[in-house]
N, C-alpha and C positions, 0 to 999 in steps of 0.2 A: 410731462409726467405720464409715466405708463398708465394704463386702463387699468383697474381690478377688473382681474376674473373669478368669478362666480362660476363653481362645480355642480349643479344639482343631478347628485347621484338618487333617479327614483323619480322623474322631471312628470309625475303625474296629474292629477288635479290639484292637489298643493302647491306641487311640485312647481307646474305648468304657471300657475297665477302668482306665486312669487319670482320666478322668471321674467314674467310679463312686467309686472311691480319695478323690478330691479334693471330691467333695459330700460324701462322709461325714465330713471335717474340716471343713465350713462355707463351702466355697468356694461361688462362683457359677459355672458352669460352662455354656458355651455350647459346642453340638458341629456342628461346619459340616461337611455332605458332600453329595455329587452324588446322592444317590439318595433319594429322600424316605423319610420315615417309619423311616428306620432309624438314627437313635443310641437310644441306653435311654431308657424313656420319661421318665424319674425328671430328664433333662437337659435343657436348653436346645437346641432344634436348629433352625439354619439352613442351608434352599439352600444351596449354593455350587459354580461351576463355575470351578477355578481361571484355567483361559485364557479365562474371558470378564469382563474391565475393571470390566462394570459391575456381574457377578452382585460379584465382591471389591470394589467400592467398598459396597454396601450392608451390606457387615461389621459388626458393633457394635464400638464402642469396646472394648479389656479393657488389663488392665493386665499378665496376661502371654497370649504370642500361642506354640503349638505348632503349628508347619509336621508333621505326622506323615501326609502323602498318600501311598498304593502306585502306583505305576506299574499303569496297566489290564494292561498285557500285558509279558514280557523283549523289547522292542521298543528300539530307540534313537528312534524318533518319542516312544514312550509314555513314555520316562523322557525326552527333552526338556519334553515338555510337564507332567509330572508335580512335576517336581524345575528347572528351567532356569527354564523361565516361569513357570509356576506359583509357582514360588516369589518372584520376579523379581516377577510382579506383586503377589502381596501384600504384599511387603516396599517398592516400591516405592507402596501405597497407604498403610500404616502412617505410616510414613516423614515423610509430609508434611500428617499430620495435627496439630490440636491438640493432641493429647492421644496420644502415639504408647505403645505398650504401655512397661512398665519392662524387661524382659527378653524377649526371644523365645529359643528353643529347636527349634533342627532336629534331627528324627528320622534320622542317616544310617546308614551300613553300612559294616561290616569289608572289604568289597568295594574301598574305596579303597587300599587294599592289596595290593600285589604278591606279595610277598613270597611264597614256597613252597617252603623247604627246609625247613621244621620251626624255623623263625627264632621266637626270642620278640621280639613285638613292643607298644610301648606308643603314647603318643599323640607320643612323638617322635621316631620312627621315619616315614622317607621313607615317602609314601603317593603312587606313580606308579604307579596304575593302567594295564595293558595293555586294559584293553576296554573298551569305551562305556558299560557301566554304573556302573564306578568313577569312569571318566573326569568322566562326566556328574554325581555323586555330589560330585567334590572341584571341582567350577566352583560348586556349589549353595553346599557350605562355605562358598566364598570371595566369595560372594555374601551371605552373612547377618556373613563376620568383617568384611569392609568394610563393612558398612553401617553407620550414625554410632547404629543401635538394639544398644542391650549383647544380644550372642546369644553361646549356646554350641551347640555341634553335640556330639552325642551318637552315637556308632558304636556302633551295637549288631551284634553279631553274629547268626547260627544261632537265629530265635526259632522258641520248639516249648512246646506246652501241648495245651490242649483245642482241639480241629479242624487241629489242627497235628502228626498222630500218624504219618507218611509214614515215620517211621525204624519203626518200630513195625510197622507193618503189612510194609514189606518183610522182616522178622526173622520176621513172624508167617508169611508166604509162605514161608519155606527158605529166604533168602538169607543170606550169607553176604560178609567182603572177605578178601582176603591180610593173614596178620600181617607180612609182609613184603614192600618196605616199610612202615614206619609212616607211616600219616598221621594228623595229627593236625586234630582238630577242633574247632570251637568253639561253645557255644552260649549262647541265655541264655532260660528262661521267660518266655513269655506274661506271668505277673505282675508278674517282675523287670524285665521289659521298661516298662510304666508304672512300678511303684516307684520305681526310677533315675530318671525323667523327675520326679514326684510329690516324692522328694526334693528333686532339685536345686530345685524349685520352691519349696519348707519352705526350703531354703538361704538361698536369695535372699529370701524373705519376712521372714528372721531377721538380714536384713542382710550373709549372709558373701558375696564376691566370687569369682563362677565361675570356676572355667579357659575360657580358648574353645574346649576339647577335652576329650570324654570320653569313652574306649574301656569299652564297657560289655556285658560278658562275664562269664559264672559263674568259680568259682574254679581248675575244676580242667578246661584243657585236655585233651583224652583224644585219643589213637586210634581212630580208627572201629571197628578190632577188637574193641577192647575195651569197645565201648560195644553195639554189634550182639551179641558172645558173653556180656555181662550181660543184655542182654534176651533174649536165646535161653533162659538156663536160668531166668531168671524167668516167662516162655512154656511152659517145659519140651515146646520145641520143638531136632529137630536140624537144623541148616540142612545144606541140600544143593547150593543152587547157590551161584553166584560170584558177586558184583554186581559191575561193571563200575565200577572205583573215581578212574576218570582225570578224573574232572569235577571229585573232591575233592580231587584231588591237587597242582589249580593254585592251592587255598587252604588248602596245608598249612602251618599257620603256628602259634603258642600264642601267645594275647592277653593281654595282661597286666592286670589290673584295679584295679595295686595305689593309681591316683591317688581311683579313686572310694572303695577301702577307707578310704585314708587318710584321706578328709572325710568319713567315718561310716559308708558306706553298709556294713549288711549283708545279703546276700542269704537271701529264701526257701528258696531253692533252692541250695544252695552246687555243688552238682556234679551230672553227669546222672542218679546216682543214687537221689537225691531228689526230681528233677522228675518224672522217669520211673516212678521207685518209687508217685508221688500219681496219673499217669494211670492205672496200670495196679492199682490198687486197685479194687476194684468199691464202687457207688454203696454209702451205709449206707441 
């Protein structure tokens, strides 16, 4: 029996550890990115520059294809071409090929969501984005649901792990938010973040049939409060100034995760205390 090959277009820190994840189960795994010499050596790695035709015509065949590219910059040029075309043209190379992947899987964001009153929200709940990143975000979606290639789009929220410690380091500086009011927040680990992608892949390998949506978030929404005043006294640090909390305030929403629960998935990481709890342990 042939090997599954695994496509990850975008092979970065996500990228890169669901890779890792997915050779260590016997997969064949190719990692395609704009910068040379940088997926794990352990992988398969190709070129690839999404807005040039011909760098995505020379793709290899695979049998599942993950779009998981960052935007260079919070730009709307950079997330056009990142997520619009980019995605646009490889889907549109696949597509008309012999041998077109059996599944594809896009990496999106909780961003395509409005929503900001403290709303629980899941995968069918209105997603009309107010700003060009969501915007941009729910056109990509509906670029891979039409496409006649079986794809499921994956909204991950809030990822944070190793090099991703920016909550951390502000808590470690004195900062501080209002507990009132609450906002709430969402997040999901670095690992969690390939795991979910790695399973639905096992999924689909074992025959079972995707949703075209998957809101993919830890289990326990929190407060930013409450999540900054845990790591204060795990710091045993007293914060003393205010963080300026209005940025978060336009994605105060709690995501619900309970579609991925209910097709198996369990998380590493169940809630920020855990994830958090593992960065903030020192090396052994």
């Amino acid at each position: 029996m042939a090997t599954t090959t695994i496509l990850i277009v975008g092979c970065g820190d996500v990228g890169s550890a669901l890779g890792l994840q997915l050779k260590a189960q016997g997969y064949r795994i190719i990692g395609a990115r704009r910068t040379p010499h940088s997926v794990p050596t352990s992988l398969e790695e190709v070129h690839l520059d999404v807005s040039d035709k011909a760098s995505v015509a020379a793709l290899p065949d695979a049998d599942v294809l993950v779009y998981a590219i960052s935007a260079d910059k919070f730009e709307e040029n950079a997330y056009q071409s990142a997520y619009s075309q980019g995605l646009d043209n490889v889907l549109s190379e696949f597509e008309q090929r012999p041998r077109p992947p059996e599944q594809a899987l896009f990496v999106s964001s909780t961003s395509v969501y409005a929503q900001s009153q403290g709303e629980t929200i899941n995968e069918n709940s209105p997603a009309q984005p107010h700003r060009f990143s969501g915007q941009i975000m729910c056109q990509a979606e509906q670029r891979l649901l039409n496409s006649p290639l079986a794809g499921s789009v994956v909204r991950l929220s809030g990822i944070y792990g190793p090099g991703r410690e920016r909550l951390i380091n502000q808590v470690r500086d004195g900062y501080k938010v209002a507990q009132h009011p609450a906002v709430f927040t969402n997040r999901i680990h670095r690992d969690d973040a390939a795991g979910v992608l790695a399973f639905l892949i096992e999924q689909h390998q074992r025959g079972a049939t995707l949703h075209e949506i998957y809101l993919a978030s830890d289990d326990e929404p929190a407060a930013l409060f409450d999540v900054m005043a845990w790591l204060a006294e795990r710091l045993k640090v007293t914060p003393s100034r205010e963080l300026d909390a209005s940025a978060r305030r336009r994605s105060n929403k709690r995501c619900s995760n309970a579609r991925l629960k209910a097709q198996g998935y369990r998380f590493l990481y169940p809630s920020f205390r855990e994830g958090y709890g593992a960065l903030l342990e020192p090396p052994e």
